[in-house]
BAVO-135938 format. One record per residue: x, y negated, z of N, C-alpha, C in turn. Coordinates in steps of 0.05 Angstrom, whole numbers, m for minus. Layout:
BEGIN
PT     nc1     nc2     nc3    cac1    cac2    cac3     cc1     cc2     cc3
PT       X       Y       Z       X       Y       Z       X       Y       Z
...
This chain:
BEGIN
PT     nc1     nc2     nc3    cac1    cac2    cac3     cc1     cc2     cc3
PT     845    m920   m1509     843    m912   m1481     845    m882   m1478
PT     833    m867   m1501     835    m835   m1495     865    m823   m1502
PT     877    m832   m1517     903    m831   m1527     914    m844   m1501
PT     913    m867   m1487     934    m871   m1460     929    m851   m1439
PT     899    m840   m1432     905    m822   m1413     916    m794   m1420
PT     912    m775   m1444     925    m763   m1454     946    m757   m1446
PT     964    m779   m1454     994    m778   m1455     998    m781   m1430
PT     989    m801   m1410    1004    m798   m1378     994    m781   m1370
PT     965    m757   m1372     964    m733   m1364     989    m710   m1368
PT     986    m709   m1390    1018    m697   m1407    1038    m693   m1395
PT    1045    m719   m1396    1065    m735   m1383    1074    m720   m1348
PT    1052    m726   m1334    1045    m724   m1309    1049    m683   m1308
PT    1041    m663   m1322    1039    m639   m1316    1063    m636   m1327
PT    1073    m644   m1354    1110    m634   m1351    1127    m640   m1340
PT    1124    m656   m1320    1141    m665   m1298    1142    m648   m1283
PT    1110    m637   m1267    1109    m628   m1250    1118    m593   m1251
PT    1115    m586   m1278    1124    m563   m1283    1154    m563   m1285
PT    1170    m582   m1281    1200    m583   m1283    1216    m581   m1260
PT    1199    m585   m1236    1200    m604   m1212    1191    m580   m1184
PT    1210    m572   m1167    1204    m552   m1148    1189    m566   m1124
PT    1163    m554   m1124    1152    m567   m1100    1142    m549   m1081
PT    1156    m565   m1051    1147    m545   m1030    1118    m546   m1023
PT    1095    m561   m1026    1063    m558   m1022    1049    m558   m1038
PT    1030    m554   m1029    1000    m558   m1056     988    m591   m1048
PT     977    m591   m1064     954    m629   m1055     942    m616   m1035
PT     934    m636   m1009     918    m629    m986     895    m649   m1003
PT     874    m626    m990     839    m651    m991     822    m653    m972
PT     842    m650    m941     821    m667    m925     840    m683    m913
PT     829    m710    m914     843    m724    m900     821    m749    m900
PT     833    m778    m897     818    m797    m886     837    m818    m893
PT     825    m850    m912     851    m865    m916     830    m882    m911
PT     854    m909    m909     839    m941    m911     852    m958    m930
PT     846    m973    m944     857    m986    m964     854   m1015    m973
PT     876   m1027    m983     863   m1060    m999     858   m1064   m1020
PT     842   m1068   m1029     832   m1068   m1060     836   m1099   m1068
PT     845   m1103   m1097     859   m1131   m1109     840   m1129   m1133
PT     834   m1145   m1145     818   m1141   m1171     820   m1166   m1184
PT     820   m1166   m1217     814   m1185   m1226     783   m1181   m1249
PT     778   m1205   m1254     748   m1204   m1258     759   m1189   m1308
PT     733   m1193   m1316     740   m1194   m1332     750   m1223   m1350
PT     776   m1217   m1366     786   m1233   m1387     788   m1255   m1369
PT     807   m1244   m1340     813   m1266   m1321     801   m1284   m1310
PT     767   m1277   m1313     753   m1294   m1295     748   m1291   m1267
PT     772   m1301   m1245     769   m1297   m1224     781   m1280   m1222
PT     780   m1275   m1182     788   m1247   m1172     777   m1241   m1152
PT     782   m1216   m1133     775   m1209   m1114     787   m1190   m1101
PT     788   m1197   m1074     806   m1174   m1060     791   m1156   m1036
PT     781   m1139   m1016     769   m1133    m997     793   m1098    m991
PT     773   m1080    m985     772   m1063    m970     758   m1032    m969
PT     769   m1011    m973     758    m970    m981     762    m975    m957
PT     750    m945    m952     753    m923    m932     747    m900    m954
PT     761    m884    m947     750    m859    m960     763    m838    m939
PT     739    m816    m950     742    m793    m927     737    m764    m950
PT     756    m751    m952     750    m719    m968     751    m696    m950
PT     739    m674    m957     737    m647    m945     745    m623    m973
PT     763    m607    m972     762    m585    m984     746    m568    m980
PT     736    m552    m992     727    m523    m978     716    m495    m996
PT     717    m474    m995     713    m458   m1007     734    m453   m1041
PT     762    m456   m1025     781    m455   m1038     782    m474   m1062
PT     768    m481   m1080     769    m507   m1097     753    m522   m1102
PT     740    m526   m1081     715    m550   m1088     724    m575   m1061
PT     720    m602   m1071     720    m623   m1058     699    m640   m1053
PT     699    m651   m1031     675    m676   m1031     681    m692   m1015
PT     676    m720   m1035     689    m747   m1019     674    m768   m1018
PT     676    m771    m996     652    m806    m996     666    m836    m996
PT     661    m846   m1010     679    m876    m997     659    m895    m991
PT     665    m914    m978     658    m945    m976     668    m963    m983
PT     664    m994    m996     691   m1015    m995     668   m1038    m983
PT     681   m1059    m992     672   m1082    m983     692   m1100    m982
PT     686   m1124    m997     699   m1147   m1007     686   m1179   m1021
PT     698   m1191   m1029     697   m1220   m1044     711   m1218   m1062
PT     693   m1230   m1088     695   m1241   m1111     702   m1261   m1113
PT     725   m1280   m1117     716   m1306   m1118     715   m1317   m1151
PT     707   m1332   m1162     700   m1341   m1197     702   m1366   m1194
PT     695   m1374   m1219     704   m1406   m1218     685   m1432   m1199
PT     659   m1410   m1198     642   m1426   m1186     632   m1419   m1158
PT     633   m1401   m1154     622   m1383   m1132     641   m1363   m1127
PT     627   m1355   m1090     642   m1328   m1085     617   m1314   m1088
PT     631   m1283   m1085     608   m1260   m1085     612   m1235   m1078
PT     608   m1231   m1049     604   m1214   m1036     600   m1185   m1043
PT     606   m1153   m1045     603   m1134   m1051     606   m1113   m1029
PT     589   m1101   m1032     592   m1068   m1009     575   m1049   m1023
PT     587   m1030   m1016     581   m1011   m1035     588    m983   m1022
PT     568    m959   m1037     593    m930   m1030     586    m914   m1061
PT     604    m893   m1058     602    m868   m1081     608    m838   m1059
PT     594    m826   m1087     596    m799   m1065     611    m778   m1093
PT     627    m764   m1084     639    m741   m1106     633    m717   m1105
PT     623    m695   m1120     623    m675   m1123     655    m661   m1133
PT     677    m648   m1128     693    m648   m1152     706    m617   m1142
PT     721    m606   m1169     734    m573   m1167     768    m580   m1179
PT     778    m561   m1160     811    m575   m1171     822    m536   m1163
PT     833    m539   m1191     845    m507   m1199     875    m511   m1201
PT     901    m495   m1193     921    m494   m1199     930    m486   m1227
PT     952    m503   m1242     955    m494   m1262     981    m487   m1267
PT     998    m494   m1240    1033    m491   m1235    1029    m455   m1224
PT    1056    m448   m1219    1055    m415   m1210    1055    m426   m1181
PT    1073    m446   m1168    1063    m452   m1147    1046    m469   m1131
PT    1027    m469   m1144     996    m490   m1141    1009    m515   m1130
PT    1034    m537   m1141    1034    m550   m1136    1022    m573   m1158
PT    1014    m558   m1175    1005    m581   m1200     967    m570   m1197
PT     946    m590   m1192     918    m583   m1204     907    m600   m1219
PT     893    m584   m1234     868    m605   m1255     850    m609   m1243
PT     831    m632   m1243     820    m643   m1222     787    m648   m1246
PT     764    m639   m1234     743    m649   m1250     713    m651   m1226
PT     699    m673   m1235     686    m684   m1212     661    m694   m1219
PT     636    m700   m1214     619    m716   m1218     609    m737   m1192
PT     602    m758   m1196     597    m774   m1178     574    m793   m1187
PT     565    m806   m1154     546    m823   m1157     554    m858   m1144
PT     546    m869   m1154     555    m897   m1138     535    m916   m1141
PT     527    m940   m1119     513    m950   m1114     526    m985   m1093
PT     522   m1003   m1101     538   m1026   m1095     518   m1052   m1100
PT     521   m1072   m1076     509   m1091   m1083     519   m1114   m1081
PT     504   m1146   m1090     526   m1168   m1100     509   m1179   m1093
PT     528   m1201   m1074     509   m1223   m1071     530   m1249   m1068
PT     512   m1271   m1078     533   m1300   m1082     526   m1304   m1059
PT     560   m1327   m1042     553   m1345   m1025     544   m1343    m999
PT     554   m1314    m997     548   m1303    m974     515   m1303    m968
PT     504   m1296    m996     475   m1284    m990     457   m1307   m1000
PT     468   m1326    m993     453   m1354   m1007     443   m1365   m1031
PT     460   m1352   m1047     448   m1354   m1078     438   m1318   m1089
PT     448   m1316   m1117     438   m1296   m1125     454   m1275   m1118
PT     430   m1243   m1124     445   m1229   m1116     434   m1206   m1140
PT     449   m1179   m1139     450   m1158   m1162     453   m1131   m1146
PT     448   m1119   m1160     458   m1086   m1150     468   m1074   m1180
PT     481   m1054   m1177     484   m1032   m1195     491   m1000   m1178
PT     478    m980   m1200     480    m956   m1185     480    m936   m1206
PT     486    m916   m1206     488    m894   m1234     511    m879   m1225
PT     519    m856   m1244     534    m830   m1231     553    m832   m1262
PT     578    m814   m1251     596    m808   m1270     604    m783   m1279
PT     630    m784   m1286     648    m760   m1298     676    m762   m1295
PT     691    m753   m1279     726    m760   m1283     739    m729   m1285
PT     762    m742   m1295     776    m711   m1302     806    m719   m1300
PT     833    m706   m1296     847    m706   m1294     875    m694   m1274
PT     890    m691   m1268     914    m680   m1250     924    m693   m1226
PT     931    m669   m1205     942    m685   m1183     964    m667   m1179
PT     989    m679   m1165    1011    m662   m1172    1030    m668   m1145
PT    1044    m646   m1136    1064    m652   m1110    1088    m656   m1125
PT    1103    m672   m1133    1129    m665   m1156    1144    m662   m1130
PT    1153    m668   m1113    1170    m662   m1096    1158    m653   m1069
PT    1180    m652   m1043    1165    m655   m1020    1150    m675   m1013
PT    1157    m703   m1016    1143    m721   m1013    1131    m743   m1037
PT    1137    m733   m1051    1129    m746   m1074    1098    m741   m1089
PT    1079    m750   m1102    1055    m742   m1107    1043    m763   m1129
PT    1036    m747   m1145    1030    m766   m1169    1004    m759   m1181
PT     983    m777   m1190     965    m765   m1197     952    m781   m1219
PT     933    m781   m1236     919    m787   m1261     889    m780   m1269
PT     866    m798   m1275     846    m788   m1279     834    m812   m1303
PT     824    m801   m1318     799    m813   m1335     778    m821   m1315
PT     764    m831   m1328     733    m833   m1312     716    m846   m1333
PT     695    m842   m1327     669    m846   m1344     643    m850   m1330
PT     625    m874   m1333     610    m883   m1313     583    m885   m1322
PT     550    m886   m1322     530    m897   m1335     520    m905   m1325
PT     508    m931   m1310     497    m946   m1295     484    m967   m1302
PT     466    m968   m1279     445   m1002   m1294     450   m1026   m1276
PT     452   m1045   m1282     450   m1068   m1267     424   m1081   m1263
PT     418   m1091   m1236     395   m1099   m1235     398   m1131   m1213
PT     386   m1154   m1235     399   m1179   m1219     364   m1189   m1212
PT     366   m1206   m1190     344   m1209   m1176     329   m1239   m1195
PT     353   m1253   m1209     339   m1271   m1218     326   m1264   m1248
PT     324   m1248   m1252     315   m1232   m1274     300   m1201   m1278
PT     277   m1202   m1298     267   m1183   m1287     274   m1157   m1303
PT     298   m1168   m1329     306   m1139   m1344     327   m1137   m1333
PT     334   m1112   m1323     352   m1101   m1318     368   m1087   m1342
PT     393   m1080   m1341     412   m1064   m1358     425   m1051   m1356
PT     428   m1027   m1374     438    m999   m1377     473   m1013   m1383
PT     492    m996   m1383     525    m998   m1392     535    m970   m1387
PT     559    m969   m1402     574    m949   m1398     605    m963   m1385
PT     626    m952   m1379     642    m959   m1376     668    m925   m1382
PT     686    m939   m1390     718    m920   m1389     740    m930   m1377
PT     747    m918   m1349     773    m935   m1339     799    m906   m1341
PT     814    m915   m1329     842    m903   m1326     855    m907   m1309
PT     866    m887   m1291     865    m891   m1268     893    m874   m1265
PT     917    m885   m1257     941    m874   m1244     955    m882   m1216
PT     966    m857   m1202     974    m869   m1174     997    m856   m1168
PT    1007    m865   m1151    1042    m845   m1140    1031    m855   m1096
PT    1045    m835   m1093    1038    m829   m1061    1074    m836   m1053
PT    1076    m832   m1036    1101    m820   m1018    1082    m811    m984
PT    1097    m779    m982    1087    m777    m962    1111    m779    m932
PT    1106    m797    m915    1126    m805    m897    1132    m769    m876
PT    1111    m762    m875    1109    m738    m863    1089    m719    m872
PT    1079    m695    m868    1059    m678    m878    1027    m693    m873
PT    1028    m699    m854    1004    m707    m846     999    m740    m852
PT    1018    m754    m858    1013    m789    m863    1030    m786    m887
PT    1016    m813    m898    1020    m815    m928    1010    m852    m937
PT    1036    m854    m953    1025    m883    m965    1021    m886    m995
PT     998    m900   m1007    1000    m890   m1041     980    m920   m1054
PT    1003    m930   m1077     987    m951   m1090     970    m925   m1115
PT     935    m943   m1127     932    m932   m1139     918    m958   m1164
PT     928    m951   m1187     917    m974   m1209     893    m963   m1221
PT     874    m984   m1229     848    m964   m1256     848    m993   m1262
PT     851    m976   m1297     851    m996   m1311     827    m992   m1333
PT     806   m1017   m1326     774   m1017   m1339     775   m1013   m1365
PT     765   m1000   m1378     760    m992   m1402     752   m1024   m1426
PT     733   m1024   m1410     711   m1053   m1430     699   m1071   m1407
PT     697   m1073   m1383     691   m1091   m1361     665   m1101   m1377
PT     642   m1079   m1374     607   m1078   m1381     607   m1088   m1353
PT     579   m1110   m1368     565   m1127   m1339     556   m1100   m1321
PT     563   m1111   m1296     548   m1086   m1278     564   m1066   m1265
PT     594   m1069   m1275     613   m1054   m1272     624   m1062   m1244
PT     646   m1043   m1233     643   m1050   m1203     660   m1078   m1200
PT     679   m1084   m1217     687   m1114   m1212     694   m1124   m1246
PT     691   m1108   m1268     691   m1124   m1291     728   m1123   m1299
PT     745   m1124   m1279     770   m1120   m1287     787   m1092   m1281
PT     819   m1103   m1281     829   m1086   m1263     834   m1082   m1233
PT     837   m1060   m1224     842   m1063   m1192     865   m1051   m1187
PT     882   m1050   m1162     906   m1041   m1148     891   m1042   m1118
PT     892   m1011   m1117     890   m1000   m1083     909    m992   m1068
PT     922   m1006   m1045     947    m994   m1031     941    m979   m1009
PT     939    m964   m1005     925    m943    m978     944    m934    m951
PT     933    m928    m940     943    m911    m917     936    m889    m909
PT     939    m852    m912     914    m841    m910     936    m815    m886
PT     915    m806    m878     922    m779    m851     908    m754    m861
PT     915    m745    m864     913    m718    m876     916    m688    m853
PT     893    m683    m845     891    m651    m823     886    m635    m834
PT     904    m624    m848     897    m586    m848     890    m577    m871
PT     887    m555    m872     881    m537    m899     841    m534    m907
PT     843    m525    m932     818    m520    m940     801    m512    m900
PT     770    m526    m899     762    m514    m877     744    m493    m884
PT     747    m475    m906     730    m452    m909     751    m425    m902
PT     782    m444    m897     797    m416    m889     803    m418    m864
């Protein structure tokens, strides 16, 4: 896994250093999205629904909140999920024309599970992370980006009274097209490291978004 993001980081900044781009990444904007998931080692799936909302400010710091909310469904049961995370993160130019940044962040997340629309059992998990990686304008409308991530969280199920610690490693790549400056459409993949009980769906996911984007850093 550390050797695959590596290389599509790599990958991802010598492109972008090859590649004339007329903008930098915007970070305030506002998207909505569909989230697809499968469970782990194909048990089940689930599909629902982000929002996410970011602010730039004080030239390279970001902060982003999301929401989702969705269904699991498994062989035996469905299972309900809503949840949010919140980001701390700093993104520095590393192109001469700040169209390429390195992106590093810490975050918190917090999500809960319940079968059956509440009827059977239910779980939470909550704990904070680490992601790192590039976001890049390769063209005018083109946008590509890449992150690691790293998670430590506990799960806590109601029909039981030990709860559990996990780590998790995903990988996470996306491409945008922006239709205009301000609207933008972008699938994004993360692909789970080890799908640890407790994890936000155990597999992989695909998010296809829609997002609006106003304006420059608001500390200028």
């Amino acid at each position: 896994m550390k050797r695959i993001g590596i290389a599509v980081l790599s990958a991802a900044s010598l492109l972008a250093a090859g590649t004339a781009a007329a903008a930098e990444p915007q970070w305030n904007y506002g998207q909505i999205g569909w989230i697809q998931s499968d469970g782990f080692e194909d048990a089940g799936e689930g599909d629902g629904f982000k929002i996410d909302g970011s602010i730039g400010f004080l030239d390279n710091y970001h902060f982003q909140l999301s929401y989702e909310d969705g269904t699991f469904d498994d062989y035996s049961n469905d299972t309900d999920w809503d949840g949010y995370s919140v980001k701390l993160g700093y993104h520095e130019a590393i192109s001469a024309s700040g169209n390429t940044q390195i992106i590093a962040n810490i975050n918190y997340f917090d999500i809960d599970f319940d079968e059956d629309g509440g009827e059977g059992y239910s779980s939470s998990t909550d704990g904070y992370g680490l992601g790192f990686g590039l976001r890049s304008m390769i063209s005018e409308r083109v946008e590509l980006e890449g992150m690691i991530n790293w998670i430590k969280g506990n799960w806590d199920p109601d029909w039981s009274s030990n709860d559990e610690d996990y780590t998790d490693t995903s990988l996470t790549v996306g491409g945008r097209y922006h239709w205009m400056p301000s609207l933008s459409t972008g699938i994004t993949l993360s692909i789970n490291g080890s799908g640890s009980t407790g994890s936000f769906y155990g597999g992989d996911t695909a998010l296809i978004d829609v997002r609006y984007s106003f304006g420059s850093d608001i500390s200028k």
